[in-house]
LOMI-850149 format. One record per residue (C-alpha): residue number from 0; residue in one letter; x, y, z. Coordinates in steps of 0.2 Angstrom, whole numbers. Layout:
LOMI-850149
r k->NUM r->A east->X north->Y up->Z
...
END
This chain:
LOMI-850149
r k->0 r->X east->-177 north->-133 up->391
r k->1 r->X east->-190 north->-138 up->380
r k->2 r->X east->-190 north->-141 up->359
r k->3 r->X east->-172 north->-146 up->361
r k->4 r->X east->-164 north->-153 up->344
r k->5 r->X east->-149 north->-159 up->336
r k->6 r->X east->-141 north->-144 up->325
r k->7 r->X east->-140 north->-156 up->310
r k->8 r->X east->-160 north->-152 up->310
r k->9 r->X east->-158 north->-135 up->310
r k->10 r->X east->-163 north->-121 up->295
r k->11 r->X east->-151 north->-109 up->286
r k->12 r->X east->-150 north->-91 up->291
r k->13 r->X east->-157 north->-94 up->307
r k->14 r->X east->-148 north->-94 up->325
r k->15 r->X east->-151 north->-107 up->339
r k->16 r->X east->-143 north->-107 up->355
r k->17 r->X east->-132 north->-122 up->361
r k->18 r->X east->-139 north->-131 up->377
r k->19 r->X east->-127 north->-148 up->377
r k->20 r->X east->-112 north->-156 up->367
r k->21 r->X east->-118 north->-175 up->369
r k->22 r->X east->-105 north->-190 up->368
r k->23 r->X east->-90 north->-196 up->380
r k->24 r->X east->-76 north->-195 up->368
r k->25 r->X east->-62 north->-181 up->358
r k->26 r->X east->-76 north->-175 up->347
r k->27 r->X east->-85 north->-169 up->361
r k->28 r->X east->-70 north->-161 up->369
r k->29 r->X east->-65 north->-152 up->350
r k->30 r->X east->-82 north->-147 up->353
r k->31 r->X east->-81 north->-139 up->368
r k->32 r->X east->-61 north->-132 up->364
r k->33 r->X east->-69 north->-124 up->349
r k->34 r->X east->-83 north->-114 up->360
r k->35 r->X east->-96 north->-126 up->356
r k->36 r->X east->-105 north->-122 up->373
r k->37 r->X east->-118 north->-107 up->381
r k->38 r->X east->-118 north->-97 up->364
r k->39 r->X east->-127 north->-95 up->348
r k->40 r->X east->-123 north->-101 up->333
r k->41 r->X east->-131 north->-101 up->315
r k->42 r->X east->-131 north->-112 up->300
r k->43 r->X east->-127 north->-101 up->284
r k->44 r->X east->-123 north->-115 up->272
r k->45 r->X east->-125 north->-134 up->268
r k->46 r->X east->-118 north->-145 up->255
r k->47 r->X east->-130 north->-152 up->241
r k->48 r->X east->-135 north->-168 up->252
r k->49 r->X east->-132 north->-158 up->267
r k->50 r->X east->-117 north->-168 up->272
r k->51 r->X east->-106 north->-153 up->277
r k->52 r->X east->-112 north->-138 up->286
r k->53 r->X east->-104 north->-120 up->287
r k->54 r->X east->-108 north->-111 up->303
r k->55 r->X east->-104 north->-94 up->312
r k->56 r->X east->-99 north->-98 up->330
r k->57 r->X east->-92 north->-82 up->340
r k->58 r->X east->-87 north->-74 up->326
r k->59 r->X east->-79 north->-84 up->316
r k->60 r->X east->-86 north->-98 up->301
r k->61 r->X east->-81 north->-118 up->303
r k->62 r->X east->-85 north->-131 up->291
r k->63 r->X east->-91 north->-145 up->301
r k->64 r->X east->-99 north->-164 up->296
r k->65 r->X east->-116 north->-168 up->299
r k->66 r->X east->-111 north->-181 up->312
r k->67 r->X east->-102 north->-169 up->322
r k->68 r->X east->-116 north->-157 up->322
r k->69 r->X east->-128 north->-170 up->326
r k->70 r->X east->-121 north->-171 up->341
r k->71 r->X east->-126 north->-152 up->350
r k->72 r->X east->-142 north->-151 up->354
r k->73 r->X east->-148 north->-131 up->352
r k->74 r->X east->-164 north->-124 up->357
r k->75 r->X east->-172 north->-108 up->347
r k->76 r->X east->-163 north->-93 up->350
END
């Protein structure tokens, strides 16, 4: 896949489709447990210095830090 980002990069309102969860670790396996693989997800709020994220991943919303989330890398939906 080409234009592959971390989702930390990513715009509000706007769906991208994860490609990879990156890491060896439990954060990863959360991750992965919470669906964090093969689906789209989209950023619908940030926090004033864009420390904590609210996103909509199969159906439901998950506040998540912005160290988790650079961690999956996303392509354009």
């Amino acid at each position: 896949m080409d234009n592959l980002f971390s989702l930390d990069k990513g715009q509000k309102n706007k769906s991208y489709k994860i490609i990879k969860v990156t890491g060896d670790d439990k954060i990863k396996r959360r991750l992965l447990d919470l669906g964090f693989v093969n689906c789209n997800i989209k950023i619908l709020k940030t926090s004033a210095l864009r420390q904590v994220f609210l996103v909509e991943i199969r159906g439901f919303l998950l506040a998540i830090k912005r160290t988790e989330l650079s961690r999956v890398l996303v392509c354009n939906a």
